[in-house]
N, C-alpha and C positions, 0 to 999 in steps of 0.2 A: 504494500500500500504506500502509498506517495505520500510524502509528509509534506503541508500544507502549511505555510510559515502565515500565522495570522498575529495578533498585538496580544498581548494578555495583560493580564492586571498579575504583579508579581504576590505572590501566598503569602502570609502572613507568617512568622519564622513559628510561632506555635503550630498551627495548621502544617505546615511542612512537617515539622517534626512528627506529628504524628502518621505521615504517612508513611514516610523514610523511617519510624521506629514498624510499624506493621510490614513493610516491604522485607526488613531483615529481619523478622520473626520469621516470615516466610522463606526467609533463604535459607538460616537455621531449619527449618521443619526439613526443607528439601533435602539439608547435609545427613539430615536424622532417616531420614528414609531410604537414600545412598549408602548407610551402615547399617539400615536393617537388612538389606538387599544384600549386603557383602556378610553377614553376619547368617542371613540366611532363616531371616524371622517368618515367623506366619502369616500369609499370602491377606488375612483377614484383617490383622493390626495395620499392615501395609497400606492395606486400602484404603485404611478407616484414616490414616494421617493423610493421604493423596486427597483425601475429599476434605477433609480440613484447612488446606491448602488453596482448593479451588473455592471453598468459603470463604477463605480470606482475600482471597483476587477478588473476588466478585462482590465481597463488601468495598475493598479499596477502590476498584472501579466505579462502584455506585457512588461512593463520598467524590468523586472524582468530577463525574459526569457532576452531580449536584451544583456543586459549584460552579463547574463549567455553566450551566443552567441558567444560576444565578448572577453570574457576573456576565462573560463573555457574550451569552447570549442576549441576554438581555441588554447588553451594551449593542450588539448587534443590530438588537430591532431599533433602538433608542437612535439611533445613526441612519437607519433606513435600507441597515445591509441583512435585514431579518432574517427574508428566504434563505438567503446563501448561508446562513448561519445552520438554521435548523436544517435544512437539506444535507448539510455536511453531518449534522449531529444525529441526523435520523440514518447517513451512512453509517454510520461508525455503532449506535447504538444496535443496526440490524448483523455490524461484524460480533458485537462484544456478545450477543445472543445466540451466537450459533454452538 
């Protein structure tokens, strides 16, 4: 997918941090699953961290898109660049659902 250079409003150093502390929980979980895998744990524990994982993407992604939402977009229509706004977000919203 082609990356799309638009203006953003820069996160707030709170609001960052929490995403960059949840992004490296997640990278931990994936090291932790890389040593169940070599360690040769039960196929059911395994799974059950793999879907934990994809919970926490998928909450990271939703706080993500949210404020996308709330600022960018909304910045978007408030300028009178709306369509192209939501058109792209409703791209991206139909990749992050599959």
């Amino acid at each position: 997918m082609e990356e799309v250079k638009h203006m953003s409003r820069p996160r707030p150093d709170d609001e960052k941090q929490k995403i960059l502390n949840r992004l490296k929980r997640v990278e931990g979980q994936v090291r932790g699953i890389q040593t169940m895998v070599e360690e040769d744990r039960y196929c059911v524990d395994i799974l059950v961290q793999i879907s934990a994982i994809q919970s926490a993407l998928k909450n990271t992604g939703l706080t993500i898109t949210e404020r996308h939402m709330k600022h960018c977009v909304t910045d978007a229509i408030n300028s009178g660049d709306g369509d192209d706004s939501i058109e792209e977000l409703m791209a991206v919203l139909k990749q992050f659902s599959k």
